[in-house]
Steps between C-alpha positions, in 0.01 A plus 500: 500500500803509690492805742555375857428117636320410805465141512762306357752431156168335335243763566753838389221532235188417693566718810602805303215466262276470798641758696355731200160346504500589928601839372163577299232705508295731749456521904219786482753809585202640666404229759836398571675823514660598848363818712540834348661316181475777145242397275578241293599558089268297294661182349393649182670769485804363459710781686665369817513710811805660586628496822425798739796439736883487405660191633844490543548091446691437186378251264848321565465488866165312433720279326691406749224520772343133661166450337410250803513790744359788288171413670510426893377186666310700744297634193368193391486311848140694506355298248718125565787314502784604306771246370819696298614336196809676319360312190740400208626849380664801655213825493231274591311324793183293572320527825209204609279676682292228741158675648188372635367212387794374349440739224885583340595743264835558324663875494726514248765842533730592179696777396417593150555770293131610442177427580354116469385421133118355456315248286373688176181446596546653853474867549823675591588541847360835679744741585462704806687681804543320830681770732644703236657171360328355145372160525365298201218310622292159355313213535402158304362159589696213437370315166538143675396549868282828540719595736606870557778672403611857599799729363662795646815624287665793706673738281839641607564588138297502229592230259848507667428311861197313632429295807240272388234324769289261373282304751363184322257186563269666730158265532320716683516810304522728744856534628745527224448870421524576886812305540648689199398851592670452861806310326510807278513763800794346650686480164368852481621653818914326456463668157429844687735427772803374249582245781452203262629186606846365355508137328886537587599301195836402443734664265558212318086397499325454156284766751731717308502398126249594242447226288505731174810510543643154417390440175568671203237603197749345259444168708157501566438504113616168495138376623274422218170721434602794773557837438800556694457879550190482686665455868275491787677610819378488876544781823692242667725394218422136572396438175522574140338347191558597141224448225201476724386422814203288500540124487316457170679637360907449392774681722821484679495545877780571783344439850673543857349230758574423855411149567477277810528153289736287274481646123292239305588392138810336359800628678745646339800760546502842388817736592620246728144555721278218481161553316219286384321540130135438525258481216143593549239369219241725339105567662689336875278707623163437399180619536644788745667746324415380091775407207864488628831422311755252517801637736813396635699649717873470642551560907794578635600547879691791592481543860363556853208722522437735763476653747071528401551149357714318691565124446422558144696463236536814201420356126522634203255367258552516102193378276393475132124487438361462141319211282897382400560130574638387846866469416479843313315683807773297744804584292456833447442518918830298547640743230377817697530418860924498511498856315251649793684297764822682368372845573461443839762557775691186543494255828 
């Protein structure tokens, strides 16, 4: 549902939804795994690998590390061009990778707490050890293009802190598990080094905030057909949704965006910040990702991004999804948005 954005206010659902459909399913450990990598635990088994080595990195330093430079230029310059984009949330970034014959591919970096979840009808990814280090590995083909798609999820914690790689829309079908595995051994050797990159966020940055945090159970049981203790929570703590996650199903969602653009919607004021409340019908988006529900959502501007994002502008995004009628989805978000806004640190 509403984990991290990449492309914009409209698509919080589509890119999250498809990040976890780039994050499925199998890259044969065997062929793809790097010189004098362990064997590889069988996907079958269930059992992950722990990690040989002790690293000294702190899931909270991850945190606050610059996903954009966990993987150097110089890595991926073997196989193309390489274009940075911060993307729309803090803990994320997407890479266009331009090779030869005008063949691109997308690598997507997160930081998650655990491994990358697959389609049900995908095997689980493969667990093994890359340089004492374990690193879940898969690999799918998209359902509308064919294309390629290769996951490496490198494990600082287990089920505590993740750096997720997924290299996506690869027509040739040949380079996306290479391009992860060498993505992978850079992420690898800062993890084994500790000298991870700083985002330097600033105190005051949503960067900082966990979105579970500004809205209470009591209030989230105001949405119709949710079960407000059911609270899904990310690594970054840039967003939160209570009742469920998926969007076919009815929730409440807090999301923290950085955007380059003008909020769209009807304006509005919220906390003396201005804001926007935008209303999204059900099924917007097709054929591509199946049944979706009505939502709106309230925007609100709190302030400059950076320094990872700078030029942006920091939003904080409060929506209602759920069959309820549009003014009941768009009040309760207009209801919502002022009590999350109020938890924050003021201007």
């Amino acid at each position: 549902m509403n984990g991290t954005n990449r492309r914009g206010r409209t698509s919080v659902v589509v890119s999250a939804v498809s990040a976890l459909s780039l994050f499925a399913a199998g890259c044969s450990a065997q062929d793809n795994a790097s010189p004098g990598a362990s064997p590889t635990v069988s996907a079958g088994s269930g059992r992950p690998t722990p990690s040989a080595v002790s690293l000294s990195v702190t899931p909270e330093e991850l945190r606050g590390s610059d996903p954009c430079r966990l993987i150097d230029e110089k890595v991926l310059a073997e196989f193309g061009k390489t274009e940075y984009d911060q993307g729309n949330g803090y803990g994320e970034c997407d890479i266009r990778l331009d090779g030869p014959d005008d063949q691109s591919v997308s690598v997507f970096v997160e930081l998650q707490a655990a491994a990358s979840d697959t389609a049900p009808d995908d095997p689980p990814p493969t667990p093994v050890l890359r340089d004492g280090v374990t690193v879940y590995e898969s690999e799918d083909r998209g359902d509308l293009t064919g294309s390629v798609n290769c996951t490496r999820d490198v494990v600082l914690r287990e089920r505590t802190a993740t750096v997720a790689i997924g290299v996506y829309g690869d027509e040739s079908g040949s380079r996306a598990c290479p391009i992860a595995d060498a993505a992978a051994g850079d992420v690898i050797r800062l993890l084994k080094t500790g000298d991870l990159p700083s985002a330097r966020h600033a105190p005051d940055s949503l960067a900082n905030q966990d979105a579970c945090d500004l809205l209470k159970k009591s209030e989230a049981a105001r949405v119709p057909d949710i079960d407000p203790g059911k609270r899904y929570d990310t690594f970054t703590g840039q967003s939160c949704s209570w009742g469920a996650e998926s969007i076919d199903e009815p929730h409440l969602y807090v999301l923290f965006l950085h955007l380059d653009e003008a909020l769209e919607g009807r304006p509005l004021t919220v906390g003396g910040r201005t804001a926007a409340v935008q209303y999204s019908p059900a099924d917007e988006y097709g054929d591509l990702l199946g049944r979706s529900l009505p939502n709106c959502a309230v925007e609100v501007e709190y302030g400059k991004a950076g320094p990872t994002a700078e030029g942006r502008t920091e939003v904080v995004s409060v929506g209602v999804t759920g069959d309820s009628p549009r003014d009941v989805l768009c009040s309760l978000a207009q209801e919502l948005a002022p009590k999350a806004l109020a938890r924050l640190p003021g201007p």
